[in-house]
Biopython code that builds the backbone (N, CA, C, O; Angstrom):
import numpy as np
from Bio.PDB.StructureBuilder import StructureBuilder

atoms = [
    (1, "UNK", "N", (15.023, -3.357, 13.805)),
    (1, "UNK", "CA", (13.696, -3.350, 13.229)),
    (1, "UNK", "C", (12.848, -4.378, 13.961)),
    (1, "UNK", "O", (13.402, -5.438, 14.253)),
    (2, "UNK", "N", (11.447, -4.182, 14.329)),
    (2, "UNK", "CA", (10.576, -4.680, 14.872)),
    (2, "UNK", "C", (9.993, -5.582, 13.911)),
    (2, "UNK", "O", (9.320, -5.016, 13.049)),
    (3, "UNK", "N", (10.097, -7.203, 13.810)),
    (3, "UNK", "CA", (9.084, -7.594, 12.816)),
    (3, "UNK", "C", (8.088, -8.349, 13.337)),
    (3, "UNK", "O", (7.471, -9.119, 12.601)),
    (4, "UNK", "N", (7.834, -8.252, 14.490)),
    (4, "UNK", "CA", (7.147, -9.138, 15.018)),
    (4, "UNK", "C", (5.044, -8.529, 14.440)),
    (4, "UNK", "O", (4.153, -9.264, 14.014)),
    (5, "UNK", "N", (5.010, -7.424, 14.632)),
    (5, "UNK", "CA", (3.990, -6.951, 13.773)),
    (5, "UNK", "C", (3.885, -6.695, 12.423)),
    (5, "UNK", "O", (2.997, -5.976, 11.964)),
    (6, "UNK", "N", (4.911, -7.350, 11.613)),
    (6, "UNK", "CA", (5.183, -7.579, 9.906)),
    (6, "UNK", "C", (4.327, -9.066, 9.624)),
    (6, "UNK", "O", (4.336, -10.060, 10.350)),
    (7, "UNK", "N", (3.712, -8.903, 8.541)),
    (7, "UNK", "CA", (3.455, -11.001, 7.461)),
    (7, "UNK", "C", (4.620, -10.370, 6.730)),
    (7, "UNK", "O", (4.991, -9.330, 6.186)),
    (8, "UNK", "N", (5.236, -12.471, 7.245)),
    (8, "UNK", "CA", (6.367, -12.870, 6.431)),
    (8, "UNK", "C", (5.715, -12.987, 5.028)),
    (8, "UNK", "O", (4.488, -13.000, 4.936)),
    (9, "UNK", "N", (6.657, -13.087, 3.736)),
    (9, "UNK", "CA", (6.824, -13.562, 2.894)),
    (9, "UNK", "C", (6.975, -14.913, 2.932)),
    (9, "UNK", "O", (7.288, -15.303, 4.057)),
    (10, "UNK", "N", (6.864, -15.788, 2.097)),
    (10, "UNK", "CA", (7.099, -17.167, 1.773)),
    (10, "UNK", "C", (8.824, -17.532, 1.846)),
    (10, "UNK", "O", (9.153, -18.693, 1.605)),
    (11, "UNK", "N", (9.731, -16.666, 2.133)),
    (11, "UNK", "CA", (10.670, -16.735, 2.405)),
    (11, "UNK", "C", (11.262, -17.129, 4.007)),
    (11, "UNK", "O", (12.420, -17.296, 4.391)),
    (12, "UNK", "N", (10.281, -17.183, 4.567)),
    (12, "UNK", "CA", (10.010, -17.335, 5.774)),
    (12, "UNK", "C", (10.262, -18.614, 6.286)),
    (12, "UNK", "O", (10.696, -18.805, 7.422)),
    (13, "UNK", "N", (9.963, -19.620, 5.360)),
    (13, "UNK", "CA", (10.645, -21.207, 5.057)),
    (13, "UNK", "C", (11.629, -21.633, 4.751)),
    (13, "UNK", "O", (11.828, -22.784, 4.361)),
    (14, "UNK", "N", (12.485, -20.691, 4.889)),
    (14, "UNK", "CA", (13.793, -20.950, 3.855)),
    (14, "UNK", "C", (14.773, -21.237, 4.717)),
    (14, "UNK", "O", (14.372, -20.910, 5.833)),
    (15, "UNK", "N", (15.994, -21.739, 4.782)),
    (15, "UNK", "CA", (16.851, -21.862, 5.588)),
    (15, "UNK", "C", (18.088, -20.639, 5.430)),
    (15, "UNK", "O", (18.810, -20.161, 6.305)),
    (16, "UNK", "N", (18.043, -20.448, 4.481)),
    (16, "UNK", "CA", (19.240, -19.545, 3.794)),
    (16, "UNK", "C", (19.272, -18.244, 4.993)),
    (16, "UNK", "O", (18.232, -17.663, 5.301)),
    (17, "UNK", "N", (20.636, -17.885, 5.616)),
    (17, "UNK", "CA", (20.508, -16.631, 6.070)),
    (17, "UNK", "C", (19.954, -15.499, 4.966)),
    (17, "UNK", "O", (19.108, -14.708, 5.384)),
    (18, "UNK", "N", (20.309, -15.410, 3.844)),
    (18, "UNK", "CA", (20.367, -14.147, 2.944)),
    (18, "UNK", "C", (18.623, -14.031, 2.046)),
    (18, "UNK", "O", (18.007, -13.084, 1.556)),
    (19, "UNK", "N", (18.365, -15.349, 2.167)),
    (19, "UNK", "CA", (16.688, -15.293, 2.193)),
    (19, "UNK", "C", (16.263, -14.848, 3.130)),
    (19, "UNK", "O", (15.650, -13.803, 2.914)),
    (20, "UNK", "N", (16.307, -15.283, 4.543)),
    (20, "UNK", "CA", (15.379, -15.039, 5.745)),
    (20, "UNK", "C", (15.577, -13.492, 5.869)),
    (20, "UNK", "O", (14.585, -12.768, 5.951)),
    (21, "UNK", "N", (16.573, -13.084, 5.880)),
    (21, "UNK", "CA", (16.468, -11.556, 5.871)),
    (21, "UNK", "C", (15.719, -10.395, 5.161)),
    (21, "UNK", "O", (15.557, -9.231, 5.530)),
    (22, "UNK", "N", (15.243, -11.139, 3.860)),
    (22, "UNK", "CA", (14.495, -10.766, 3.654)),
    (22, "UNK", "C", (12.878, -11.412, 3.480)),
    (22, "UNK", "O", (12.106, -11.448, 2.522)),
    (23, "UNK", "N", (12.793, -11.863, 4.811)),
    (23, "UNK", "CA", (11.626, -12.634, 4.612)),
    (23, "UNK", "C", (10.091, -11.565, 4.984)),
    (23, "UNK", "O", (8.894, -11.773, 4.785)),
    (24, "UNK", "N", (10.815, -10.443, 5.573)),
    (24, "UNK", "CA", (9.789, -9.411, 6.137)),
    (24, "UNK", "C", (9.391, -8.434, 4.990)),
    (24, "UNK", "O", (8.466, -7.628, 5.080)),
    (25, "UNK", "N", (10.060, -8.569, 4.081)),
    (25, "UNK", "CA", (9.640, -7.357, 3.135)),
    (25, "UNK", "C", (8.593, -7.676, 2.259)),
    (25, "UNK", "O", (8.306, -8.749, 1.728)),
    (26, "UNK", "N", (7.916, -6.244, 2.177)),
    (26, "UNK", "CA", (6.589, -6.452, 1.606)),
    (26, "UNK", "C", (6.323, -6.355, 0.066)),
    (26, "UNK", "O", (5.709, -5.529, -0.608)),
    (27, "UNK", "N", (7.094, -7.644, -0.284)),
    (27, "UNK", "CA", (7.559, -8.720, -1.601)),
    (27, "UNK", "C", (7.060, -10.192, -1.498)),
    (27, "UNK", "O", (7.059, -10.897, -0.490)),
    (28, "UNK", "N", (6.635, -10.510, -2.758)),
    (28, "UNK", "CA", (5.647, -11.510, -2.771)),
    (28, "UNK", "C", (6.940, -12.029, -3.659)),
    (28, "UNK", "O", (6.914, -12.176, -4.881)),
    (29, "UNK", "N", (8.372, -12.343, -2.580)),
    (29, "UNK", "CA", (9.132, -13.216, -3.328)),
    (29, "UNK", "C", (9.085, -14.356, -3.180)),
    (29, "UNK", "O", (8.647, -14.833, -2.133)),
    (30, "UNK", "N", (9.588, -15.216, -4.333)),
    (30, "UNK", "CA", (9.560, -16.895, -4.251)),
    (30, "UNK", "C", (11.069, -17.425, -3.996)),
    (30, "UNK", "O", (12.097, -16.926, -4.453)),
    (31, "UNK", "N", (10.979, -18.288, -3.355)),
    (31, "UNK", "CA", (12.808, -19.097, -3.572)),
    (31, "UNK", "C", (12.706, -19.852, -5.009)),
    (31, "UNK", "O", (11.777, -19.982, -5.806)),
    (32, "UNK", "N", (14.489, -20.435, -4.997)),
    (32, "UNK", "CA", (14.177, -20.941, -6.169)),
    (32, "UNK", "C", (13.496, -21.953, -6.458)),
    (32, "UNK", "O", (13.963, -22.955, -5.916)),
    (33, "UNK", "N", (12.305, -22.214, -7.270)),
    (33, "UNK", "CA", (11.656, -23.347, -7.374)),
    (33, "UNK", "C", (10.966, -23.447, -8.871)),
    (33, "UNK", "O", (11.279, -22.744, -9.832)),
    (34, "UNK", "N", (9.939, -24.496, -8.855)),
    (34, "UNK", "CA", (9.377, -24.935, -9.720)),
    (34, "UNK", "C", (8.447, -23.870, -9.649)),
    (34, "UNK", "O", (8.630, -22.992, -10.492)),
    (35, "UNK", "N", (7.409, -23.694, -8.797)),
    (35, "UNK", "CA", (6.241, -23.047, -8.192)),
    (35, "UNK", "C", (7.016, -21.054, -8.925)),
    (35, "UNK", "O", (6.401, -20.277, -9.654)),
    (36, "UNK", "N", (7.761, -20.955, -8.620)),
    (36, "UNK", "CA", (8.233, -19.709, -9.355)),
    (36, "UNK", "C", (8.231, -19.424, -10.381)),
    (36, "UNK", "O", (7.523, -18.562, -10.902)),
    (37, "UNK", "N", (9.176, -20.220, -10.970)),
    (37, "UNK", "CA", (9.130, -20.394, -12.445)),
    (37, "UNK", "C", (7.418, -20.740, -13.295)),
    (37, "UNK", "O", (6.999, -20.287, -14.361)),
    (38, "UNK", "N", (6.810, -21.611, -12.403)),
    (38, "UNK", "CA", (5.512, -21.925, -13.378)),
    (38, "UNK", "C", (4.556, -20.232, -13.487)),
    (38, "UNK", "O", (4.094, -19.597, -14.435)),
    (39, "UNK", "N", (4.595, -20.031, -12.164)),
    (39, "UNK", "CA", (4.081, -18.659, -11.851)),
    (39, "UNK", "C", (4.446, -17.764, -13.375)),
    (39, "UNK", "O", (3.498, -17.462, -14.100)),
    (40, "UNK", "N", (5.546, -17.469, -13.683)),
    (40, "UNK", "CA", (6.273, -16.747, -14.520)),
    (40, "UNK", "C", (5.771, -17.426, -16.080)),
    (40, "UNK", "O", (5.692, -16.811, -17.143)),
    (41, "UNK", "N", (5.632, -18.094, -15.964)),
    (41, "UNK", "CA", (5.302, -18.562, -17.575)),
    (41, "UNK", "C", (3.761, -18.485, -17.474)),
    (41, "UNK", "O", (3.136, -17.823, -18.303)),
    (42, "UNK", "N", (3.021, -19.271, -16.289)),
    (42, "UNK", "CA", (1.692, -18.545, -16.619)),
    (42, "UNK", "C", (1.133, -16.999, -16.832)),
    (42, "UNK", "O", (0.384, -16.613, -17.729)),
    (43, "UNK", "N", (1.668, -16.282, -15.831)),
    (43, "UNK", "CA", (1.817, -14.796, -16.058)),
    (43, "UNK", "C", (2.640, -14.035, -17.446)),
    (43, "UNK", "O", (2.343, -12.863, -17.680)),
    (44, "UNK", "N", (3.512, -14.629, -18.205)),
    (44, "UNK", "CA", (4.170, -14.256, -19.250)),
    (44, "UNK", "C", (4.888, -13.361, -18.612)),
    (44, "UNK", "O", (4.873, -12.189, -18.988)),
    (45, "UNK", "N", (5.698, -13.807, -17.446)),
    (45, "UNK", "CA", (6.483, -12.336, -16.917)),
    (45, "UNK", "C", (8.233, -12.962, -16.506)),
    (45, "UNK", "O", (8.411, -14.135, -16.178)),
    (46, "UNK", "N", (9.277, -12.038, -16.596)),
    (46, "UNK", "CA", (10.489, -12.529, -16.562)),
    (46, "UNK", "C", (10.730, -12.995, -14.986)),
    (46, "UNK", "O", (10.003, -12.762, -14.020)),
    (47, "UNK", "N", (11.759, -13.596, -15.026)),
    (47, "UNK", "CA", (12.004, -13.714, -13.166)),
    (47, "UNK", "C", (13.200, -13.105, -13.435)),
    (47, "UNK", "O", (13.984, -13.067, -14.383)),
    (48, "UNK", "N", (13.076, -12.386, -11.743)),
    (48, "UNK", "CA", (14.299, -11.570, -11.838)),
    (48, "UNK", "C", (14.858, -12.419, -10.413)),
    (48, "UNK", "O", (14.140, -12.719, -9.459)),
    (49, "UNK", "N", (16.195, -12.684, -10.536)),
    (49, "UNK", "CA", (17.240, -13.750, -9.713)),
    (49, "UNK", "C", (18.213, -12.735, -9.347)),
    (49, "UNK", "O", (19.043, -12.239, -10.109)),
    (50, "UNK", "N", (18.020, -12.430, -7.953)),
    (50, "UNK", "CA", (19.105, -12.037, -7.265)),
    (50, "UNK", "C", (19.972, -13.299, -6.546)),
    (50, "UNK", "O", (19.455, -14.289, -6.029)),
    (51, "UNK", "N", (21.660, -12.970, -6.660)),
    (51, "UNK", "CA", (22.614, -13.816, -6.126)),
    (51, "UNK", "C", (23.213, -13.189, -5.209)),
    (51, "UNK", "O", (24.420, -12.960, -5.297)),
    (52, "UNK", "N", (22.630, -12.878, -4.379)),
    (52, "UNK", "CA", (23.551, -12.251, -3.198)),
    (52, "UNK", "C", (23.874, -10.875, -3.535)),
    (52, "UNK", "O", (23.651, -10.151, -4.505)),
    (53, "UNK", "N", (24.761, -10.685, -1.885)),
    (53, "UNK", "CA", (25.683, -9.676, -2.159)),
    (53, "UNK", "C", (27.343, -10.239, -1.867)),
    (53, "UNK", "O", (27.795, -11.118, -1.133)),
    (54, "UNK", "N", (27.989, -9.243, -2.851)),
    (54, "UNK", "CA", (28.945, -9.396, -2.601)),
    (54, "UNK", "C", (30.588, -8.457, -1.417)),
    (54, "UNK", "O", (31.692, -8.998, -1.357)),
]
sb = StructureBuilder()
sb.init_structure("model")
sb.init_model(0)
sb.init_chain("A")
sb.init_seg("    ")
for serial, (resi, resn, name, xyz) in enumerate(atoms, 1):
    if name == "N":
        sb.init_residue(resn, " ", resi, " ")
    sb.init_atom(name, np.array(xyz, "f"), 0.0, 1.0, " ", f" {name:<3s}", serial, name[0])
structure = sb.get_structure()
């Protein structure tokens, strides 16, 4: 896959192999943080936490 003509996601900062891989998808995901979580309580919306694959 070509991503050089993709915007990263904010995942794009991350060190994690299993983040950066998905740092191209066109998902307005957060790592884990504060900034996520506040997001989610101001919005009244659940976070959904993926742990890998296995």
């Amino acid at each position: 896959m070509d991503n050089t003509q993709k915007i990263p996601n904010r995942l794009i900062d991350e060190n994690s192999p299993y983040l950066l891989q998905h740092a191209y998808n066109p998902v307005a995901w957060y790592p884990w943080s504060e900034e996520a979580f506040e997001k989610a309580r101001r919005e009244n919306k659940p976070v959904f936490l993926s742990i890998g694959y296995s």
